[in-house]
C-alpha positions as CSV (number, residue, x, y, z in Angstrom):
1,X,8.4,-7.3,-1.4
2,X,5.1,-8.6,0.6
3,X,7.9,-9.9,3.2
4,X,9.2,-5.9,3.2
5,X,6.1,-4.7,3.7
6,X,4.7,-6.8,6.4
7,X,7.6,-6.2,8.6
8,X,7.6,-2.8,7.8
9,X,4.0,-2.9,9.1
10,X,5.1,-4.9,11.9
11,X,7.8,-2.6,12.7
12,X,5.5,0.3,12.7
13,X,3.0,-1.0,14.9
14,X,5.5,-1.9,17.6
15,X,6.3,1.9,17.5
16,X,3.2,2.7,18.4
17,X,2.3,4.0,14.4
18,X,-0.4,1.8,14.1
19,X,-2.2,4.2,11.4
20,X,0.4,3.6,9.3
21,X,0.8,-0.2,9.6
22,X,-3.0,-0.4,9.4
23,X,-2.8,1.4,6.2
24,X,0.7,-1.1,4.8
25,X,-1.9,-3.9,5.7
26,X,-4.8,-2.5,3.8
27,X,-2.3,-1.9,1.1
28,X,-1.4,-5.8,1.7
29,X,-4.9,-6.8,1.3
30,X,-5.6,-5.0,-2.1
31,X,-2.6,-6.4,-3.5
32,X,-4.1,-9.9,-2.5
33,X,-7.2,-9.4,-4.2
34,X,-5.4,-8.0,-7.3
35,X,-3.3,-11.2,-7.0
36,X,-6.8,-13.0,-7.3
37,X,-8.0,-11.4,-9.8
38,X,-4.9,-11.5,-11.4
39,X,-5.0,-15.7,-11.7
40,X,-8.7,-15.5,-12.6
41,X,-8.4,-13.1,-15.9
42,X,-4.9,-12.6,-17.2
43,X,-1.4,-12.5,-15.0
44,X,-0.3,-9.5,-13.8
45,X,3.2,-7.9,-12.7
46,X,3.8,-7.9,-9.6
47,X,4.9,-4.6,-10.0
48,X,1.6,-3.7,-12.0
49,X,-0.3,-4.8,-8.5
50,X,2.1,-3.0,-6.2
51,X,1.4,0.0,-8.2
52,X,-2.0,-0.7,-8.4
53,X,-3.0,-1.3,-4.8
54,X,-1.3,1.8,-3.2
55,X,-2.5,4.2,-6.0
56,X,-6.3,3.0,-4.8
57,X,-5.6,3.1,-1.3
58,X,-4.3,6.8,-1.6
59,X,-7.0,7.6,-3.9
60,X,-9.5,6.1,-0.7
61,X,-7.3,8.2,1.7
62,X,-7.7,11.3,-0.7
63,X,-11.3,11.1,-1.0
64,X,-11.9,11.2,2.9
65,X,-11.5,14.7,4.6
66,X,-7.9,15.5,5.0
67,X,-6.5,14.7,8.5
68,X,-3.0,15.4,9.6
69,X,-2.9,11.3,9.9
70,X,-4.8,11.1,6.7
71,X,-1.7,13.1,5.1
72,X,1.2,11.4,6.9
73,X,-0.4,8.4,5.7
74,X,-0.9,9.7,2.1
75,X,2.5,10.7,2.3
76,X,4.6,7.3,2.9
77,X,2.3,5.5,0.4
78,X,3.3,8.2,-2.3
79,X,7.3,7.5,-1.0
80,X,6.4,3.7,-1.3
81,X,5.0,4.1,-4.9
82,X,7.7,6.6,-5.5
83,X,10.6,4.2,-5.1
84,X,8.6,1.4,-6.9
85,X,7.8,3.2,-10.1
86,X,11.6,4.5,-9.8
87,X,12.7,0.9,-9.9
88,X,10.3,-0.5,-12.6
C-alpha cells in the first residue's frame, strides 16, 4: 500500500500535479507517525492508520478556506478512503 501510494505520488508529480502528490506525501508522513506511535502504545492496523491519516489530512484541508485545489485535493483523498473503507 505505502509502495502504491508513493508511486502514485510520483506519478502525479511527473504530471505536473504536484498539489496532489504533495498532499499523498503528507498523507505518507501521518501514516509514519501513526506507525510510531503505533509501536510505542499498542499495534495498530494498517488499515486503522490508513484510515486515520487521510481522515486528518482532509479534516486539515477542510479547515483551510476552500480552494478549487483545496477541493480537488479533498476529493481524491475521500476516493482513496472510499476504496479503503470499501475493502476493510
Amino acid at each position: 500500500m505505502i509502495r502504491d501510494l508513493i508511486s502514485t505520488a510520483n506519478r502525479l508529480d511527473s504530471q505536473g500535479l504536484t498539489k496532489e502528490a504533495d498532499i499523498l506525501d503528507k498523507l505518507l508522513v501521518k501514516m509514519a507517525q501513526a506507525a510510531e506511535e503505533s509501536e510505542e502504545e499498542s499495534e495498530i492496523n494498517s488499515d486503522d492508520q490508513f484510515i486515520s491519516a487521510v481522515t486528518t489530512v482532509i479534516d486539515g484541508l477542510k479547515s483551510k478556506p476552500e480552494t478549487p485545489d483545496s477541493s480537488k485535493q479533498v476529493d481524491l483523498l475521500s476516493q482513496l478512503l472510499e476504496e479503503r473503507i470499501s475493502n476493510y
